[in-house]
N, C-alpha and C positions, 0 to 999 in steps of 0.2 A: 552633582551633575558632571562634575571633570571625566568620571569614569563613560559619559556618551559623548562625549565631543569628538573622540571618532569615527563615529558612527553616523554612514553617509545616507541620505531617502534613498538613496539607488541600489545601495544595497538591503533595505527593510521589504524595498518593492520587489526585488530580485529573489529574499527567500520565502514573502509568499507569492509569488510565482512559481515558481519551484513547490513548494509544495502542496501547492492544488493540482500541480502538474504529476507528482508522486501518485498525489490520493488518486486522480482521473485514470495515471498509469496502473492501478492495484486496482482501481474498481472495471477496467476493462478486462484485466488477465483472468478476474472473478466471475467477467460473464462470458469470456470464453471457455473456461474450466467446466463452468456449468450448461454451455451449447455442446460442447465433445463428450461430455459424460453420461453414459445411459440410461443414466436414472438421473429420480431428480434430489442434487445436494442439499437445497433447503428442506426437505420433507428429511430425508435423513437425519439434516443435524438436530430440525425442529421438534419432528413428530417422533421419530425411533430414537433418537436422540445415540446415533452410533458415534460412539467418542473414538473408535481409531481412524474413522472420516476426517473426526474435527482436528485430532491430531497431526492428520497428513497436512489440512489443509493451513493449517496455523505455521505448520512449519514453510508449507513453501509460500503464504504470505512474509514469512519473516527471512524468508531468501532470496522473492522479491522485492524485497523492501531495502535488502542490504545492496543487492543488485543495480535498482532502481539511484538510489545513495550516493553509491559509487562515482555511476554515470552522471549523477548531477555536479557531484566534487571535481571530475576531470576537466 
């Protein structure tokens, strides 16, 4: 137990805070992506099952996510 005695409530409350605030941040940028785009992404990824959709979108979840990250660490 020596190795938590550092470790403060305010800081456990602080990083889920933060990352419900992450996830709420990626699942907003997800339904704006899919209000601007002219078709619809879920029937793509779901039904036609177009894997360079899901590739795009994988990537720029994991660019917001690094993004998102960041801005929490500064």
């Amino acid at each position: 137990m020596a190795a938590f005695d550092g470790i403060l409530f305010s800081e456990i409350v602080a990083t889920i805070f933060y990352s419900f605030f992450g996830l709420s941040l990626l699942l907003a940028c997800w339904w704006l992506v899919e209000l601007f785009t002219p078709f619809s992404l879920r029937k793509e990824l779901e039904e036609d099952q177009n894997i360079a959709i899901a590739i795009v979108m994988g990537a720029m979840f994991v660019a917001l996510a690094v993004i998102i990250s960041s801005v929490i660490r500064a």
